[in-house]
N, C-alpha and C positions, 0 to 999 in steps of 0.2 A: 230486434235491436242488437248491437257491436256496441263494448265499449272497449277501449285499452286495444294491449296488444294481446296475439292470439293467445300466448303459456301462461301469462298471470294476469290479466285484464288491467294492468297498471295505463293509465291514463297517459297522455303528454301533460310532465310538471304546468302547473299554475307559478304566478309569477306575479311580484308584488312591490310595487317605488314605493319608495321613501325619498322625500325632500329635503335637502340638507342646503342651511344655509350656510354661506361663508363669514365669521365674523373680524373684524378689524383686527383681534389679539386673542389668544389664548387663554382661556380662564383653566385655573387647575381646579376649581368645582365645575363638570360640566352640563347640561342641561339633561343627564340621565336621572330617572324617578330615585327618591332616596333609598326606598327598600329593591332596587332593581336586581342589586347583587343576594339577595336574598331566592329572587325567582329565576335567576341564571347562571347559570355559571360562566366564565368569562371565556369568550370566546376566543380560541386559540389561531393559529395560521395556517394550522394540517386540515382543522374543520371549518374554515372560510368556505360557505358556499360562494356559487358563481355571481358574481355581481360584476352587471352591464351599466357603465355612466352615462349620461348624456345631461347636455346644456339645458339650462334652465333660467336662460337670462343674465346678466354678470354677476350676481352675487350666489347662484343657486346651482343646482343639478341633481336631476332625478337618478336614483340608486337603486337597479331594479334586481331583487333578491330569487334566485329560483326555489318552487317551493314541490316537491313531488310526495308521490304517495299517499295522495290523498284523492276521494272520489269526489269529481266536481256535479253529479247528479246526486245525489246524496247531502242532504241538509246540514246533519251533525258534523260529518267529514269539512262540508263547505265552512264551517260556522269556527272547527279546529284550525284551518286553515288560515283564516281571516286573523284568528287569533297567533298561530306558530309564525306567519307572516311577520304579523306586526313584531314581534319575540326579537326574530332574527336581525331584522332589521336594525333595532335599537343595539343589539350585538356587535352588526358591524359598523354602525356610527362608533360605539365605544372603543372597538378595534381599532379604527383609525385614527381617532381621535388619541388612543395611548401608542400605538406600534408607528404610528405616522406620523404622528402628531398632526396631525390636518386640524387648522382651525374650523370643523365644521360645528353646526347644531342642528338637530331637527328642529325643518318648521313644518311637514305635513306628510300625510300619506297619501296614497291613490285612497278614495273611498274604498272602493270594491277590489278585491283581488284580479288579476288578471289571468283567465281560465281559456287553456288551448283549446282542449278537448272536453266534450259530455258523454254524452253517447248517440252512435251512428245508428241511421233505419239498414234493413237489409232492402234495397231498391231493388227495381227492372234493371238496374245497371249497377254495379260498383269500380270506381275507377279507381283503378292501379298506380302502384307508384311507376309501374313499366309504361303506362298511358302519360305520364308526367315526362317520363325519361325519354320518351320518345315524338313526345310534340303531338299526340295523337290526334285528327279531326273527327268530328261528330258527325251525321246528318242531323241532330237534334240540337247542336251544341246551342248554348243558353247566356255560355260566360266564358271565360277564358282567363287562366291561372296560368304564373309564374315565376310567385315570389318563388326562394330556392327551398329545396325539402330542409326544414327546421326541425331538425329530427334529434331535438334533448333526448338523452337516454330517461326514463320513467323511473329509473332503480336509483339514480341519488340526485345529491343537489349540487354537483362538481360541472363543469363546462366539457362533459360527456354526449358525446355523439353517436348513436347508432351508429352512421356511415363513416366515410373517411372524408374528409373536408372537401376532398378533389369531384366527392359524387352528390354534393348536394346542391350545386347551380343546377335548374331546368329549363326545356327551353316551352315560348307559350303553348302551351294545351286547352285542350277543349275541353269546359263543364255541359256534359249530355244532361237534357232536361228528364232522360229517365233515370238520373242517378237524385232526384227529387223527387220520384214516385214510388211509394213502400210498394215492395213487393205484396201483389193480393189485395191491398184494400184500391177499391175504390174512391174517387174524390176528396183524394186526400193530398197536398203537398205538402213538403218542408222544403226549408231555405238554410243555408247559414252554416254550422260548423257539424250540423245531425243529418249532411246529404251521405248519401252512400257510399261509401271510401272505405280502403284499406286505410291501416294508420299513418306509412311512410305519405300517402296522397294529400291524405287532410292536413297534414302536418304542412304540407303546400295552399291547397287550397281554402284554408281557413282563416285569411286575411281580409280586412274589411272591404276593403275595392270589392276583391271575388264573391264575399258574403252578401254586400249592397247588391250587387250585377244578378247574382241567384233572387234575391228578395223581390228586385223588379219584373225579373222576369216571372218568375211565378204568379204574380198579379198579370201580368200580360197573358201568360197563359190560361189563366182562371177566363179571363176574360174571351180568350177564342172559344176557350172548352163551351162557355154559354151559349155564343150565338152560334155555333156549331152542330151545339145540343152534343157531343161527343166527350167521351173521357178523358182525362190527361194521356194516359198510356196511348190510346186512339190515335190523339193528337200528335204527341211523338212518333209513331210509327207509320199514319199515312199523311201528317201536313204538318212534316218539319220543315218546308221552308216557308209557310205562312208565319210559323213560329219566330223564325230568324228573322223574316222581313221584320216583325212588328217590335221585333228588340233591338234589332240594326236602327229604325226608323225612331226606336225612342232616345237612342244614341249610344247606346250599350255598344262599345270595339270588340268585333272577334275577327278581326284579320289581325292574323300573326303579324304580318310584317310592319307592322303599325307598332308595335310594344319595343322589339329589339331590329329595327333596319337591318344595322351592317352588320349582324351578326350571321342575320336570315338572309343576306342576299347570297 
């Protein structure tokens, strides 16, 4: 297994909403726990982590806080997490609530934190962020990625990019169904955010669409490797395009020019 990046194994940050309702008027007691300022300290403007809005109906919007440095394979880390989350978040409800004065209040969290990365297998294949950048095709391919590289820096909770904004559109790529087979073991797949990737790749290919497209196929392949009687690796290597017929056929798109047209023509 990979997890993080290669010098400190620091993951891609977990990330975490908060639901903020809008109220009629302004209360100057406002809907923060009585002893809060006791377990916080109040949240300044220099250490505002990165916080993404989006709509939530007309009186609401999801406030999603980045949270890093924490191991999301790891329990007690997951469990700190869950907890610094919730923390920061009531931080910057209170932030804007006194520096903005935003009529907001909490009304909910995400249950669960939301976690980029776990940790990757070492596969028959690992695809590159240079296989992203360059639209690469498969004879195995399985799925096809191209949300843009989401490449948060892992070292803080600021709106920090590895790359430069100009290098993180990609155009569609090909997920090889050996970047689902651990290297060496036998009858074994995974699907989903632990396929075999460099970190800048996953940070691409680790969206639900690509993750769903991996998860069916997998089941499709399991299914050829039976009545084949042949290994996954087998499979990839001499009847990749039985492979492709039977996930093209379940409706799974891997023609590029189908995702971005006028881009690809």
């Amino acid at each position: 297994m990979r997890k993080g990046r290669a010098e400190d194994h620091l993951q891609l940050p977990m990330s975490i909403i908060g639901f903020y309702r809008r109220k009629s008027f302004f209360h100057k007691t406002r809907n923060v726990p009585e002893k809060y300022y006791e377990w916080n300290p109040i949240l300044r403007k220099a250490d505002k982590p990165m916080t993404s809005f989006s709509k939530c109906g007309k009186y609401s919007q999801g406030v999603k806080i980045k949270i890093p440095k924490y191991d999301a394979t790891n329990s007690k880390q997951l469990t700190e997490a869950e907890i610094h989350g919730r923390k920061e978040t009531m931080r910057v409800l209170d932030y804007y609530q006194r520096k903005r004065r935003k009529r907001w209040e909490l009304d909910h969290f995400s249950p669960i934190i939301g976690i980029r990365e776990g940790a990757r297998v070492v596969g028959e294949y690992c695809l590159t962020v240079e296989d992203c950048r360059n639209g690469k095709r498969f004879e195995d391919a399985i799925a096809v990625g191209h949300y843009p590289l989401d490449a948060h820096d892992p070292g803080d909770n600021k709106r920090t990019y590895i790359l430069a904004k100009n290098e993180l559109r990609v155009p569609p790529y090909d997920i090889p169904f050996r970047s689902l087979i651990p290297n060496g073991i036998n009858n074994l797949l995974v699907a989903g955010r632990n396929l075999s990737a460099d970190q800048l790749a996953l940070s691409s290919a680790r969206v639900m669409t690509t993750c769903c497209a991996m998860g069916q196929s997998v089941a499709l392949g399991i299914e050829l490797c039976l009545k084949k009687s042949i290994s996954p690796l087998k499979l990839a290597i001499n009847n990749p395009s039985d492979l492709k017929k039977e996930v093209e056929n379940f409706g799974i798109c891997l023609d590029h020019k189908l995702y971005f047209p006028k881009q690809l023509k």
